[in-house]
C-alpha positions as CSV (number, residue, x, y, z in Angstrom):
1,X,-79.5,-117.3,68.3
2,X,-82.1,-119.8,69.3
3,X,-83.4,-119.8,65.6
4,X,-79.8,-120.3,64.0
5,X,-79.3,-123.2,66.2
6,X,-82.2,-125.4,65.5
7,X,-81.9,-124.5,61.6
8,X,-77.9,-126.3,62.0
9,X,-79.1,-129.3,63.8
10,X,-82.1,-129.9,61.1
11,X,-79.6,-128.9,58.0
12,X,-77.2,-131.7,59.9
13,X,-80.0,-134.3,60.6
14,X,-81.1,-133.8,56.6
15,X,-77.5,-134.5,55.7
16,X,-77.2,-137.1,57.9
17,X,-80.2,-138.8,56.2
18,X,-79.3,-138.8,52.9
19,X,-76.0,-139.7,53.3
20,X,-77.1,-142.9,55.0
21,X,-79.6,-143.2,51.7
22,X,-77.2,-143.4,49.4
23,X,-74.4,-145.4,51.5
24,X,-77.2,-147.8,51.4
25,X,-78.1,-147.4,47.7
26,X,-74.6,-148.2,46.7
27,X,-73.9,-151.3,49.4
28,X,-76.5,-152.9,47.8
29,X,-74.8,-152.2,44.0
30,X,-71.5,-153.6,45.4
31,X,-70.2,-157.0,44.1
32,X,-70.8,-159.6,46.9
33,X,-69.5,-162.4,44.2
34,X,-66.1,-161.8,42.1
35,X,-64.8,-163.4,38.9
36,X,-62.7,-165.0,40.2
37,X,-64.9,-167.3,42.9
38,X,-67.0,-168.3,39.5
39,X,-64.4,-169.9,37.5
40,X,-63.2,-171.9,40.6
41,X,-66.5,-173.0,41.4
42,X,-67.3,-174.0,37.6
43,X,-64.0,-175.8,37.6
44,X,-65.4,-177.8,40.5
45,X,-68.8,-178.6,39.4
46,X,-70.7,-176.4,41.7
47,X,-72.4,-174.7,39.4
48,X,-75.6,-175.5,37.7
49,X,-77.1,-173.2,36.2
50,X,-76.3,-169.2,34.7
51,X,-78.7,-166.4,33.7
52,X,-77.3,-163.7,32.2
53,X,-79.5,-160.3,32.5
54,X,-77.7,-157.9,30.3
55,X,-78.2,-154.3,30.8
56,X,-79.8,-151.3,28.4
57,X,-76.4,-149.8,28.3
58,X,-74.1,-152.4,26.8
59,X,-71.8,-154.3,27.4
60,X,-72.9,-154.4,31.1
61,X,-75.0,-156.7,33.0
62,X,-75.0,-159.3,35.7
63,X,-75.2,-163.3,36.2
64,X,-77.2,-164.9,38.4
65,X,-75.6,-168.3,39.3
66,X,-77.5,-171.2,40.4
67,X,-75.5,-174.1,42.5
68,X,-75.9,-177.8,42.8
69,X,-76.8,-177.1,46.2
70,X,-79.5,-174.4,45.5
71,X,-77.7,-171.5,46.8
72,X,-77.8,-168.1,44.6
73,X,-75.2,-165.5,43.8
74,X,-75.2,-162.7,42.0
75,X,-72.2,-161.6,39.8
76,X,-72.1,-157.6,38.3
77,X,-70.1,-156.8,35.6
78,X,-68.8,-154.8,32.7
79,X,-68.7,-157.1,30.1
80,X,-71.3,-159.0,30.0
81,X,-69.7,-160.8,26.6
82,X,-66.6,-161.7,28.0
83,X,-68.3,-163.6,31.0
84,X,-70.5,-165.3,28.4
85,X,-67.7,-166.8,26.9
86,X,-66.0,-167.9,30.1
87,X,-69.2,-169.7,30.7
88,X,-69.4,-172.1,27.7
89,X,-65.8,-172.4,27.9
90,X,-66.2,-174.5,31.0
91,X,-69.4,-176.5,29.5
92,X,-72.2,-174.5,31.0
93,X,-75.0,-173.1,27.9
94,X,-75.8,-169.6,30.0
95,X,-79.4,-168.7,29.4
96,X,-79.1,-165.1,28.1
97,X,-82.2,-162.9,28.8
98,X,-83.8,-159.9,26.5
99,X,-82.0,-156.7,27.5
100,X,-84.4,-155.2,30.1
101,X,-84.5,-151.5,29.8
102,X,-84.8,-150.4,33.6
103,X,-85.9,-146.7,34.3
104,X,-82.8,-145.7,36.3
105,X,-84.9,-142.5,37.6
106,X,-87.4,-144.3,39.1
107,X,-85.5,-147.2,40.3
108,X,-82.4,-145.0,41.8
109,X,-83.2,-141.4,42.1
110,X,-86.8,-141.1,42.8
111,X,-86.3,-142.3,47.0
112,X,-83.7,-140.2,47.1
113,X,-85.3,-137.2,45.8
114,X,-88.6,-138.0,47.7
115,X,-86.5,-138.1,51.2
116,X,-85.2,-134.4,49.9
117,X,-88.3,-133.2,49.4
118,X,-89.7,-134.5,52.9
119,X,-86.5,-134.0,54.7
120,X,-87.2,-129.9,53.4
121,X,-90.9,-129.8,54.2
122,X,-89.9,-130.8,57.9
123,X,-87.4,-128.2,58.1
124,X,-89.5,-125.8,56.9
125,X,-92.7,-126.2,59.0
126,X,-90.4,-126.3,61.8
127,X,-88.5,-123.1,61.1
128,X,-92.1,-121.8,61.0
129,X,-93.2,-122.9,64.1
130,X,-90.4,-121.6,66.3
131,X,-90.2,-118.4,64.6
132,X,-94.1,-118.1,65.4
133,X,-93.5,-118.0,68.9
134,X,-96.8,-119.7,70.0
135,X,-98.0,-123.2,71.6
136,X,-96.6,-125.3,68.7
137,X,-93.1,-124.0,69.3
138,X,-93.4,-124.4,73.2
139,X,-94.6,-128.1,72.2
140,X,-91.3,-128.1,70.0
141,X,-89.3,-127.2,72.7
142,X,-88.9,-129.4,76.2
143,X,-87.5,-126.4,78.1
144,X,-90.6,-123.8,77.1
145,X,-92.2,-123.2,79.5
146,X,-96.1,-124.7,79.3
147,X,-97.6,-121.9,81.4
148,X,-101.2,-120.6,80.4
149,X,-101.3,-116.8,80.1
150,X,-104.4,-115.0,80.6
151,X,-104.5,-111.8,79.4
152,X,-108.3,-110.3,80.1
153,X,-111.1,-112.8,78.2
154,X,-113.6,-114.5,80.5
155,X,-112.1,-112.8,83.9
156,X,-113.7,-113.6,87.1
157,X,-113.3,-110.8,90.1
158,X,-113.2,-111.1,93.6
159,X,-117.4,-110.3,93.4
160,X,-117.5,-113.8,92.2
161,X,-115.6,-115.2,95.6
162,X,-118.4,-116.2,97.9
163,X,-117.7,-117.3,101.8
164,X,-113.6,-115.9,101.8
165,X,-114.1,-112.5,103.4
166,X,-111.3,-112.3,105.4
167,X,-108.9,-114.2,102.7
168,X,-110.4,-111.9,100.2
169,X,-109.1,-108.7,102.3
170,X,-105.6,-110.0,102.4
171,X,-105.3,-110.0,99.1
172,X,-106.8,-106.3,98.8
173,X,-103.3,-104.5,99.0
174,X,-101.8,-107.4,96.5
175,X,-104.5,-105.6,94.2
176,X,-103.9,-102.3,95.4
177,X,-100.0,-103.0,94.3
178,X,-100.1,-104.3,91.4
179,X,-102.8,-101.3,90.0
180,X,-100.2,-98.7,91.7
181,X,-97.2,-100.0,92.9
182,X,-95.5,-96.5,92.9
183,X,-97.9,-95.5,96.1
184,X,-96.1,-98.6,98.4
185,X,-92.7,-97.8,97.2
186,X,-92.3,-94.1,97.4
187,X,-92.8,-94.8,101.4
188,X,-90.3,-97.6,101.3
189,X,-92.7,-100.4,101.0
190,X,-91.5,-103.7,99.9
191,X,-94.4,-105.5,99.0
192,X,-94.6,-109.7,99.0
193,X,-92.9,-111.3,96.3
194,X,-95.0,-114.3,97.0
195,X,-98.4,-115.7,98.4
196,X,-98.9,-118.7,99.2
197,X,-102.4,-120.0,99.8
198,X,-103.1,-123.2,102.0
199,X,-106.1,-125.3,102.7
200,X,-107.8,-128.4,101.9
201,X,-108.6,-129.4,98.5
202,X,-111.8,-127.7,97.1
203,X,-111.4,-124.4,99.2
204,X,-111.4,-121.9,96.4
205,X,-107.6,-121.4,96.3
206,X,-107.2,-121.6,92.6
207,X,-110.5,-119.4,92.5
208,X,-109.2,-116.6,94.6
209,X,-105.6,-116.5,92.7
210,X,-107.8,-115.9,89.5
211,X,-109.8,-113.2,91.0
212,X,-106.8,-111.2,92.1
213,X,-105.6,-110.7,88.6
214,X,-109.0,-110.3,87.0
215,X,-109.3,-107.6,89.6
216,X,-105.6,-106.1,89.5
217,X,-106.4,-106.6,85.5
218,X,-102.7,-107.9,85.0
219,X,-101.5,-110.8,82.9
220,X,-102.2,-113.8,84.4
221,X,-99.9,-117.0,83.8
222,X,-101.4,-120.2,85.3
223,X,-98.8,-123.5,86.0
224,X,-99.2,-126.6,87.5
225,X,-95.8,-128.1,90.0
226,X,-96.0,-131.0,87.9
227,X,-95.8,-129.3,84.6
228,X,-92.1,-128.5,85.1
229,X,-90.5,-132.0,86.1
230,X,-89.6,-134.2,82.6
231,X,-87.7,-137.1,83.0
232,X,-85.1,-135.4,81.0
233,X,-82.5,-133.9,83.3
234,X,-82.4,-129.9,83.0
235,X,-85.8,-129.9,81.6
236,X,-87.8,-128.2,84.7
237,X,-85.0,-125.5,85.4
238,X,-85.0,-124.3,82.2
239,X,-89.0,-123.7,82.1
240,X,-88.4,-122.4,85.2
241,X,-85.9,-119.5,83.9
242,X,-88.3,-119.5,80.8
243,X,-91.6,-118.6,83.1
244,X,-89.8,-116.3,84.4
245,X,-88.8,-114.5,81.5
246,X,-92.1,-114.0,80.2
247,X,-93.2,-112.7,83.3
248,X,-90.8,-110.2,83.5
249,X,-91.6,-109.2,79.5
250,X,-95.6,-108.7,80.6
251,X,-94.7,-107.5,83.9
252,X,-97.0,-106.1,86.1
253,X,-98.3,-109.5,86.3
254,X,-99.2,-112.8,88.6
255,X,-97.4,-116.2,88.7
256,X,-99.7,-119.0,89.9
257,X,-98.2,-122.5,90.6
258,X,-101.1,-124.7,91.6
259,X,-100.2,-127.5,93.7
260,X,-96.7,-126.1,94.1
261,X,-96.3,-129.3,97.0
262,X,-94.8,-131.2,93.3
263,X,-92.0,-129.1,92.6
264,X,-91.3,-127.3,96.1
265,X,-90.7,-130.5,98.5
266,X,-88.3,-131.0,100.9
267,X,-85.0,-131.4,99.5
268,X,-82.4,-134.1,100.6
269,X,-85.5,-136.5,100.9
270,X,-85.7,-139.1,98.6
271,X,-83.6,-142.5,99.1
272,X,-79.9,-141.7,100.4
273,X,-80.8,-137.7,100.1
274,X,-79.2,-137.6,96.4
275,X,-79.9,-134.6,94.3
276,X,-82.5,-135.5,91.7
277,X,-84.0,-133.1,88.8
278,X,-86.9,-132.2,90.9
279,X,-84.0,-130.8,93.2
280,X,-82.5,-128.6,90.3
281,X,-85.8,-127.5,89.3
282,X,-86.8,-126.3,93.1
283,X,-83.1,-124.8,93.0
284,X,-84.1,-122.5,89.9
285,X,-86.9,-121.8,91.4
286,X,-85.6,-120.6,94.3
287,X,-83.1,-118.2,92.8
288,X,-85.6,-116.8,90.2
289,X,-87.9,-115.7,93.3
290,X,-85.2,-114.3,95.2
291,X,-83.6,-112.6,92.0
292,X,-87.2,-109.9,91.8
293,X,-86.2,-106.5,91.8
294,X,-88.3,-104.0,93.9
295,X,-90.3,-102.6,91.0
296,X,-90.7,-105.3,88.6
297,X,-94.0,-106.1,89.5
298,X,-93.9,-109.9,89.4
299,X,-96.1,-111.8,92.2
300,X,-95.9,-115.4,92.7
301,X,-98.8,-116.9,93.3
302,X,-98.9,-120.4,94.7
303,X,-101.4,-123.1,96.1
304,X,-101.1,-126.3,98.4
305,X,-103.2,-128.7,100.5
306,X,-99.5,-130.2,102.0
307,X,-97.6,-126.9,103.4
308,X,-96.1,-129.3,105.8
309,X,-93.7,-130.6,103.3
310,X,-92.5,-127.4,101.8
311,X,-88.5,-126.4,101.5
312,X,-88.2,-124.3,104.4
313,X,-85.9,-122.1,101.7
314,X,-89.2,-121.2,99.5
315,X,-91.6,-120.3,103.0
316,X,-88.9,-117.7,104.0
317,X,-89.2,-113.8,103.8
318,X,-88.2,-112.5,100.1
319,X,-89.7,-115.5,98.3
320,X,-92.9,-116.6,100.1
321,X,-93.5,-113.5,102.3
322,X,-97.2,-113.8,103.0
323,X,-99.1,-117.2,104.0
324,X,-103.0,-116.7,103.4
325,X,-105.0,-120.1,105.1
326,X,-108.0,-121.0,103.0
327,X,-110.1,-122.8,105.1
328,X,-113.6,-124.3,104.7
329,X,-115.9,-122.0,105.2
330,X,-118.4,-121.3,108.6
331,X,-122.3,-121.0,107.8
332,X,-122.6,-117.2,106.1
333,X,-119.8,-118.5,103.8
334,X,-121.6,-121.9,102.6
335,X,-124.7,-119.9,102.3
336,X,-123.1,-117.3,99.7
337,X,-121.3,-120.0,98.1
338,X,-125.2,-122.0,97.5
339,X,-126.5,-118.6,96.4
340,X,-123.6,-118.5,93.8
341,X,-123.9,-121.9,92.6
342,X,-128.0,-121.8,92.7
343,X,-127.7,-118.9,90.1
344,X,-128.4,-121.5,87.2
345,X,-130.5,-124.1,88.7
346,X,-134.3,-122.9,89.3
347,X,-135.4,-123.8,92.7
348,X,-138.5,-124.9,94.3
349,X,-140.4,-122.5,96.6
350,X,-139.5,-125.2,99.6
351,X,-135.6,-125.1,99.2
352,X,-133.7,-123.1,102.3
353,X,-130.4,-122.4,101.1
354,X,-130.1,-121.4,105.0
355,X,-130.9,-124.2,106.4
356,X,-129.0,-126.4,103.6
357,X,-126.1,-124.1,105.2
358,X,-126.3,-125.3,108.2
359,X,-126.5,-128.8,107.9
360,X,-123.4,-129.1,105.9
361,X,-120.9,-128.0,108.6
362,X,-117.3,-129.1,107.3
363,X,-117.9,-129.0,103.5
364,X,-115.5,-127.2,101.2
365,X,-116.8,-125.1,98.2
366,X,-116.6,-127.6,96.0
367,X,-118.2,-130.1,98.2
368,X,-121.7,-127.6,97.9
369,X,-121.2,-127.1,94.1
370,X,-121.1,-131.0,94.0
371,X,-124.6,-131.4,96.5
372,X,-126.2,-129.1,94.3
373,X,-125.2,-130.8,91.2
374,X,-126.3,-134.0,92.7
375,X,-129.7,-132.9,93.4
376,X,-129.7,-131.0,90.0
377,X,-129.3,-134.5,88.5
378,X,-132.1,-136.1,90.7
379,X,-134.6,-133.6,89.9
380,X,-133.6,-133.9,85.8
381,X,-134.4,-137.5,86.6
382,X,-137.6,-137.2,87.8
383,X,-138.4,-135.3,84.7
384,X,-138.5,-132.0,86.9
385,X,-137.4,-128.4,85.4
386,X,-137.2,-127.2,89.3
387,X,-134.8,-128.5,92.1
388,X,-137.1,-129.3,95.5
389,X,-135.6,-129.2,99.3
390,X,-135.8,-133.2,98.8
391,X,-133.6,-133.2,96.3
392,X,-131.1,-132.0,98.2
393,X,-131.7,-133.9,100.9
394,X,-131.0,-137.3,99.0
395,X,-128.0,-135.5,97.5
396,X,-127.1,-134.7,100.8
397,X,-126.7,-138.6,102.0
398,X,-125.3,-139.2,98.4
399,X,-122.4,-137.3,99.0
400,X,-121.9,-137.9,102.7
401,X,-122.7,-141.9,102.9
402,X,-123.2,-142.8,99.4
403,X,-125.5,-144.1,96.7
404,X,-128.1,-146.4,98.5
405,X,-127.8,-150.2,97.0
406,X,-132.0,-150.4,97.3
407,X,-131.7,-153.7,94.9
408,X,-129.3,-155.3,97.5
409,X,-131.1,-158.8,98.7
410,X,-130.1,-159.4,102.2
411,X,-131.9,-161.4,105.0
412,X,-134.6,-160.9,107.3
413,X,-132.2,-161.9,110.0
414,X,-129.4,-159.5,108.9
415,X,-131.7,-156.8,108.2
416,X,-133.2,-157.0,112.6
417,X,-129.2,-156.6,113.0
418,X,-128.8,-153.4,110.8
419,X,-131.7,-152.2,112.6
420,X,-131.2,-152.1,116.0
421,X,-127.3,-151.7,115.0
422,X,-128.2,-148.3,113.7
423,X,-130.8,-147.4,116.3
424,X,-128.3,-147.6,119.0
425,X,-126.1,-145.1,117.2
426,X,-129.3,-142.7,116.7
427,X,-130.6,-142.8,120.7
428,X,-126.6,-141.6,121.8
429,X,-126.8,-139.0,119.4
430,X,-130.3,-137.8,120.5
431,X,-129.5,-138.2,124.1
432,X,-126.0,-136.8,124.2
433,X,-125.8,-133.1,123.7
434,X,-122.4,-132.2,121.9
435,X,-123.0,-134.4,118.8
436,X,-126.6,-134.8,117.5
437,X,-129.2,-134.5,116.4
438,X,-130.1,-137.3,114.1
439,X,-131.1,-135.9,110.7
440,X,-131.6,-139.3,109.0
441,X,-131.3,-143.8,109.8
442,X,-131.4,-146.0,107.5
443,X,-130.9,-149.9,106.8
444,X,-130.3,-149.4,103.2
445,X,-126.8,-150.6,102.1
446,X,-124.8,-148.2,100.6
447,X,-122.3,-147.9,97.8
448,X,-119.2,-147.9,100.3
449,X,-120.1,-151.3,102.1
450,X,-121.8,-150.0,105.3
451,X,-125.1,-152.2,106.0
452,X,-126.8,-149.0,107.2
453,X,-126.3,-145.4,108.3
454,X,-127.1,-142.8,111.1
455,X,-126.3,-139.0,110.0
456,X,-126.2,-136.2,112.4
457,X,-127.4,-132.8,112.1
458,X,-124.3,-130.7,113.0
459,X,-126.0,-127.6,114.8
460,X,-122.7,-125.2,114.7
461,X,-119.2,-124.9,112.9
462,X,-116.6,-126.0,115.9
463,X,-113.2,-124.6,116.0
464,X,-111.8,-127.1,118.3
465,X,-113.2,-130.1,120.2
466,X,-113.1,-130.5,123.8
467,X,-112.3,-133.7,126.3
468,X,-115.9,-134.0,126.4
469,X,-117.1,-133.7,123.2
470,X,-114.2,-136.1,122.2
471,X,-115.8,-139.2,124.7
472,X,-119.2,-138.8,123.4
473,X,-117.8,-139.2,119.6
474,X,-116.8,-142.5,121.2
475,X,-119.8,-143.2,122.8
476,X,-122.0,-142.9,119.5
477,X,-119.5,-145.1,117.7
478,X,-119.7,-147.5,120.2
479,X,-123.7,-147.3,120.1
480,X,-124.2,-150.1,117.1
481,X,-121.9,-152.4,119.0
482,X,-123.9,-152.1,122.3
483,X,-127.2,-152.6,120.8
484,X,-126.3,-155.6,119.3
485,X,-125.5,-157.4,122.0
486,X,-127.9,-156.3,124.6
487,X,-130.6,-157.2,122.0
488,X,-128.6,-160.5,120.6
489,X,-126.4,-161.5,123.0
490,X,-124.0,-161.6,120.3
491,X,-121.6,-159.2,118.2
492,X,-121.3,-159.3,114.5
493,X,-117.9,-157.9,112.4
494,X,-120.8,-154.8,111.5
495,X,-119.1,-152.3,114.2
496,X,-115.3,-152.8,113.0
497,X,-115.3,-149.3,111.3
498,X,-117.2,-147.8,114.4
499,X,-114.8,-149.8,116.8
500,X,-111.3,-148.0,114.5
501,X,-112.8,-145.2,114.9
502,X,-113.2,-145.1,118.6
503,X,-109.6,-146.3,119.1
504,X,-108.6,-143.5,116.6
505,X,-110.2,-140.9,119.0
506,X,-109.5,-142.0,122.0
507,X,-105.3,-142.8,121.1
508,X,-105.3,-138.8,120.2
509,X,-106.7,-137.6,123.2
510,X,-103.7,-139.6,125.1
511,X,-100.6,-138.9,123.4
512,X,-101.8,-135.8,121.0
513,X,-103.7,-133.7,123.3
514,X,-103.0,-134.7,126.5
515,X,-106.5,-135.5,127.9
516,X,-104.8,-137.9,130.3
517,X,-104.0,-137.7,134.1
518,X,-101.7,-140.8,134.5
519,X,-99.8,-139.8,131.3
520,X,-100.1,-135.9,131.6
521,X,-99.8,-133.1,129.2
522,X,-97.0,-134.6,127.2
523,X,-96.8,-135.2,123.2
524,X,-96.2,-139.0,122.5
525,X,-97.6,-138.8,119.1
526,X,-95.2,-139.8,116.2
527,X,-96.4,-137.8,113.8
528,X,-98.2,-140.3,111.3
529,X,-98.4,-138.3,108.6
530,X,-94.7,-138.4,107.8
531,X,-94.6,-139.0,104.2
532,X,-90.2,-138.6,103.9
533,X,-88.9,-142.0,103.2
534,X,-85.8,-140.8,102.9
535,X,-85.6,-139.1,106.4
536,X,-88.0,-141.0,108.3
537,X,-86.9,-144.5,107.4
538,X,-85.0,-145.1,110.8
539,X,-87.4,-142.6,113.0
540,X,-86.8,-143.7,116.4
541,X,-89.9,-143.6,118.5
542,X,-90.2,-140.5,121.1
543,X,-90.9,-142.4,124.0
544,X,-90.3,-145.7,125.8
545,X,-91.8,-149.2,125.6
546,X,-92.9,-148.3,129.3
547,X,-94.8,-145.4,128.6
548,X,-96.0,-147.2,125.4
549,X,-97.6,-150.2,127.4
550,X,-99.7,-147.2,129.7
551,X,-100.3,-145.6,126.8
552,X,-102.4,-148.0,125.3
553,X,-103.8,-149.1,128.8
554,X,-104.9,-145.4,128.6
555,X,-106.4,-145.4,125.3
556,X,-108.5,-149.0,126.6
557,X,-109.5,-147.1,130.1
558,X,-110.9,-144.3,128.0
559,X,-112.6,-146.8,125.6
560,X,-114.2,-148.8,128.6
561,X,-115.5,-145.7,130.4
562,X,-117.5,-144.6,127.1
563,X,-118.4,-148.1,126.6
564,X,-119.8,-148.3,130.1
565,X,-121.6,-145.2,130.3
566,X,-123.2,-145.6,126.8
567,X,-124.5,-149.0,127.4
568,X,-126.5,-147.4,130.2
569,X,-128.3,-144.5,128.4
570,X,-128.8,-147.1,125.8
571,X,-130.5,-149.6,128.5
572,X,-132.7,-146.6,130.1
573,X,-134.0,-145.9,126.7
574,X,-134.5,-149.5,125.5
575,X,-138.0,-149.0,125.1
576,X,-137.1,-146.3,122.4
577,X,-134.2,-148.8,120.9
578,X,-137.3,-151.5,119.9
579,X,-139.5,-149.1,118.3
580,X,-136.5,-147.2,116.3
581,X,-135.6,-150.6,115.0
582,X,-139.5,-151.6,114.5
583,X,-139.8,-148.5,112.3
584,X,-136.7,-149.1,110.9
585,X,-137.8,-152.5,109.9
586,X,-141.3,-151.4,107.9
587,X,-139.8,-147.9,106.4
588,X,-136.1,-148.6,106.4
589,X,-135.4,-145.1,106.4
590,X,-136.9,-142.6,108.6
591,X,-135.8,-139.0,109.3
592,X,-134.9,-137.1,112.5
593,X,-138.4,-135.9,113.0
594,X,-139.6,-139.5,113.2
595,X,-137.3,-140.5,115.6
596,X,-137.4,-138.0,117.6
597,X,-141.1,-138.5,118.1
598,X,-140.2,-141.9,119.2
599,X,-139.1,-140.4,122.7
């Protein structure tokens, strides 16, 4: 049916063409100067001059008339002899040309038949393409879908998942189901129509979808949200209902919608809540999960790093039944997840992938394929067929801090700053015990602005932070500022990053967490990750300008107290703060073992 009505719209389009060809072909053969308008122009002396072209097939021809004024007309007509004679009759000697034989197949039917013959090479490439079913016809077609099925080459298994045990086991019975579904529904098992994995960006959530169905060995069709929204209204529900289709044709079989957040946000959000075609398209969506029978065998698979603005119609039961968090992985995970991306890069006898592990508390999977990378790149530059433990290390503050500026000129002066700046940051996180130790402090600029930089050595993965932990994370922020001006007597603008940060912490521990006695355990955030112009535009604020006003004398009480209490382990160990920034000053970078030697 789909066939038969592409081939009418062509046949019409070709007819259409053609018509409009020779419509043309004979406007431009129609008189645009009549007999009658040349005898009353002669009889007024308008005319000048007359060539007359006569034609092959005689008596037929046509006059070109030349006017006192210059203008040109052109006069066609059927006998040529009888318009001669009218000529001299009113004085004029015509100039009569040599009969020009013109080839009327060249001149008249040639661009007609060579629009035919394009016109049918179109519709015939096109009635192949559609009837071949593959990627040119979906390219043909804005409501194919554009889904990517996989169906075996180049699979990857759950073996090749490093540091997601626990994510990897909830997806064991997925596996189980789609190899044997019969075992879950002969007891009455219903098993999830959808999964939907959330985490942060780089988690392995795309990685862990393919693994499922190259362990379940299913068809695998891959989309991305944004592939289904066109500007074209319609457009994104009917690749929706296509997707689905072809699912259900190669079903058993997995669905994956990467970065799902696209298609699947909040409805009734945008300006004045109107329904817009990323509306219709969620709406399809939503009726082709929830239209699954038990035994099809269709899984949706589906990843986002923004489950907060989800439809709360697709996290429901019967559509999204099962939510598996991705997170970033703790130390035995990072360390798998080196191992796996070390396979290919031949290491140096001093690299510890264990003690790379620990030091990189807080990255993401691909955060560790990127260090590696980085110091597979620094070792290829130093004409090295081996990656070394330093390496790593300067890949490490690559992609933490970022590229050093060595070539930066800046000034002795500036440079004392930097140092002691950055030396007051190190002796907090060497004296305080819930945020150091220091792995590396520099005074090289780097790539994203900062003069200088003090990186930590996180000793342990934390699942939450505590009131205290929270006030020294202020304190070491503050640390650059205090040196400065004990040492100076004067501030710079160096600390305004340290100093936003500080604020950042210590406004969160007032009206997020409730770390305060004079406000109490009461939420006064508002929330500012709201991203829903359309709903948020007039959100009143959840409390009053009263508790606002101790709010933020709050926030400063807390700021003070860190402030005060830094500046004295900073004065006790100001003997330490001179030499740090007199090393700093003939090395300009020095490493935790250095400066820990100091004290």
């Amino acid at each position: 049916m789909k066939q038969k009505g592409i081939n009418q719209y062509l046949v019409i389009i070709i007819v259409l063409l053609l018509g409009l060809i020779l419509l043309n072909t004979f406007q431009n053969r129609e008189d645009d100067y009549t007999r009658a308008g040349l005898i009353q122009d002669m009889e007024a002396g308008r005319v000048r001059e007359v060539l007359i072209h006569p034609n092959g097939e005689a008596p037929t021809g046509y006059l070109e008339i030349t006017f006192t004024t210059g203008e040109e007309k052109t006069l066609y007509a059927t006998d040529i002899t009888e318009l001669e004679a009218l000529v001299r009759a009113h004085g004029i000697e015509p100039q009569v040309l040599d009969i020009q034989r013109e080839n009327w197949f060249l001149t008249d039917m040639l661009p007609i038949l060579v629009v035919v013959i394009a016109g049918v090479f179109i519709f015939v490439m096109m009635s192949a393409q559609s009837s071949n079913g593959g990627g040119n016809s979906k390219m043909m077609n804005f409501g194919k879908s554009r889904a990517r099925l996989s169906m075996g080459e180049g699979r990857i298994t759950l073996k090749d998942v490093a540091g997601l045990q626990e994510e990897k086991e909830e997806l064991e019975e997925i596996i189980d189901f789609l190899k044997d579904p019969g075992k879950f529904t002969r007891v009455g098992a219903r098993i999830p129509k959808g999964v939907l994995l959330e985490g942060p960006p780089g988690t392995g959530k795309t990685l862990l979808a393919k693994a499922v169905a190259g362990e379940a060995n299913v068809p695998f069709f891959s989309i991305s949200g944004s592939d289904f929204v066109e500007m074209f209204v319609g457009v994104g529900a009917s690749r929706v209902r296509d997707l689905f289709l072809d699912a259900k044709k190669h079903a058993p079989c997995i669905v994956f919608i990467d970065e799902i957040d696209a298609v699947a946000r909040r409805r009734g959000t945008g300006m004045g809540g109107g329904h817009d075609e990323r509306e219709q398209t969620l709406n399809q969506l939503l009726v082709e999960m929830d239209g699954f029978g038990v035994n099809e065998g269709i899984i949706v698979m589906a990843a986002t790093n923004r489950v907060d603005i989800l439809d709360p119609a697709i996290l429901r039961p019967g559509r999204f039944d099962r939510k598996i968090a991705v997170n970033t992985p703790d130390v035995g995970g990072r360390e798998e997840i080196l191992k796996v991306h070390a396979k290919n890069k031949p290491l140096g006898d001093d690299v510890n992938l264990r003690q790379i592990a620990q030091t990189t508390a807080g990255f993401t999977g691909a955060d560790l394929e990127n260090l590696l990378n980085e110091a597979a790149i620094n070792a290829a530059k130093d004409g090295r067929a081996y990656v070394e433990q330093e390496d790593i290390k300067k890949s490490f503050v690559k992609v933490g801090i970022g590229t050093e500026k060595k070539s930066r000129i800046i000034s002795d002066e500036e440079k004392k700053i930097t140092a002691y700046h950055e030396a007051g940051h190190a002796i907090l996180f060497h004296v305080l015990p819930n945020v150091g130790p220091v792995y590396t402090v520099s005074i090289i600029p780097t790539g994203s602005g900062a003069a200088g930089y003090t990186m930590p050595l996180p000793e342990k993965d934390e699942m939450f932070l505590t009131k205290g932990k929270m006030k020294q994370d202020i304190m070491v922020s503050l640390g650059g500022r205090i040196a400065e001006e004990i040492i100076f007597d004067d501030i710079t603008t160096g600390a305004s990053s340290d100093i936003k940060k500080a604020t950042k912490v210590a406004r969160k521990m007032v009206t997020r967490f409730g770390m305060s006695e004079n406000i109490g355990v009461i939420n006064y955030d508002d929330d500012g990750d709201e991203v829903f112009i359309g709903r948020d535009l007039a959100h009143p604020r959840s409390h009053s300008e009263a508790v606002a006003g101790e709010i933020d004398k709050e926030v400063k009480s807390i700021i003070d107290e860190c402030y005060t209490k830094a500046k004295e382990i900073i004065l006790e160990n100001e003997g330490v703060l001179h030499k740090a920034a007199a090393l700093l000053l003939q090395k300009e970078k020095i490493t935790g073992e250095e400066f820990a030697a100091l004290f």
